[in-house]
C-alpha positions in Angstrom: -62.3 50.9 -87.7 -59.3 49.9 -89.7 -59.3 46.4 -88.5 -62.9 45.7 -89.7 -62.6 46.7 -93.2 -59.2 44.6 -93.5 -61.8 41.6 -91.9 -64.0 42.1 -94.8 -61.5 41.9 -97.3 -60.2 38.7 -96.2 -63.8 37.5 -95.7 -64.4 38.7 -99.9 -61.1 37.1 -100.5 -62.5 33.8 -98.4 -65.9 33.9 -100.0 -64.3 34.2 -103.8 -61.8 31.4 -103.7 -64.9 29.1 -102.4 -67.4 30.2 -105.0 -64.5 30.1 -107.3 -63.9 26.3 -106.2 -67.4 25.6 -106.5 -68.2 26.5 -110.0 -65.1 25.0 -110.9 -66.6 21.4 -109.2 -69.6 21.8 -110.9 -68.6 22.5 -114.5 -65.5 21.0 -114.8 -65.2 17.8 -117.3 -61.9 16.7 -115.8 -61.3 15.3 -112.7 -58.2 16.4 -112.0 -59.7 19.9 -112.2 -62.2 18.7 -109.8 -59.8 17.7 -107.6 -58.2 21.3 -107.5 -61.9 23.2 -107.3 -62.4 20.9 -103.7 -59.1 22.4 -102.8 -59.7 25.7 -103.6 -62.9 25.7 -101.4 -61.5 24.2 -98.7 -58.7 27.1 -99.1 -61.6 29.5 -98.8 -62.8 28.2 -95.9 -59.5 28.0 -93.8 -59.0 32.2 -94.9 -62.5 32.4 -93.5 -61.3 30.3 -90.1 -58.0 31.9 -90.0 -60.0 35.9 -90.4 -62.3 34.8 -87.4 -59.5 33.9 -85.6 -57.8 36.9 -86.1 -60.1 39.5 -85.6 -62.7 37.9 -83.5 -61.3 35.0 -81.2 -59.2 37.2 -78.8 -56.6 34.4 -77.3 -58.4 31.8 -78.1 -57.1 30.1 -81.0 -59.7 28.3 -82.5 -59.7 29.6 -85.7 -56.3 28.5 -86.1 -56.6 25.1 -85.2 -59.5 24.6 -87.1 -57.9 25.8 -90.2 -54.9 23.3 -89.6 -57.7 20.9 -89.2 -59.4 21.5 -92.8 -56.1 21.3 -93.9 -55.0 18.0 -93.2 -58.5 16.8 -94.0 -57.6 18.2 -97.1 -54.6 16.7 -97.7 -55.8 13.3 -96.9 -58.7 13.7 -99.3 -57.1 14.6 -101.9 -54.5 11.5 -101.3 -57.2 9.5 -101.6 -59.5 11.0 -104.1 -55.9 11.0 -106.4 -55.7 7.2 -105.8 -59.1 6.2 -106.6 -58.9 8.6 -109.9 -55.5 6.4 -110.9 -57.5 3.3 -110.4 -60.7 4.8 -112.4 -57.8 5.8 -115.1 -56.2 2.1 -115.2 -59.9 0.8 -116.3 -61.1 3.3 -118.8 -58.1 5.2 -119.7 -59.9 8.7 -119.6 -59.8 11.5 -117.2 -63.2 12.9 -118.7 -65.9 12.7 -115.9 -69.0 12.3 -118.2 -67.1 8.3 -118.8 -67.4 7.4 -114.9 -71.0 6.6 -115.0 -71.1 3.4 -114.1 -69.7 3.4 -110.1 
């Protein structure tokens, strides 16, 4: 019984960070915090992978690799996304999101 209230805390924990990255996409003005709100839902979603794998998997670990997945993808995305917003920056010379209208 133990086990499945710990699951649900992480699952809260999971479900907060995303919503919490999701708002922060939506109404932030900056891209930089942009950037950060994408990572903070991926981070949701790997504690989600990661609880799944703990709790509900058995030997399997598919939650795990999953998670390790997200997280490269992650990484690489925000290489990416980073360079793109330095060439943005070189044209306009603004980090304000409401300026990038034109792509």
């Amino acid at each position: 019984m133990m086990n499945n209230i710990t699951m649900y805390h992480y699952l809260f924990i999971g479900l907060f960070m995303f919503l919490t990255g999701f708002f922060g996409s939506v109404f932030a003005k900056n891209i930089i915090k942009v950037l950060i709100s994408i990572e903070f839902m991926l981070l949701g979603i790997n504690i989600n992978f990661v609880t799944f794998g703990t709790y509900c998997d058995g030997l399997d670990f598919e939650g795990y690799i999953m998670s390790l997945f997200y997280i490269g993808i992650g990484a690489v995305e925000f290489a990416v996304a980073l360079y793109l917003f330095y060439l943005m920056f070189q044209k306009k010379d603004s980090d304000n999101i409401q300026k990038y209208t034109d792509l």
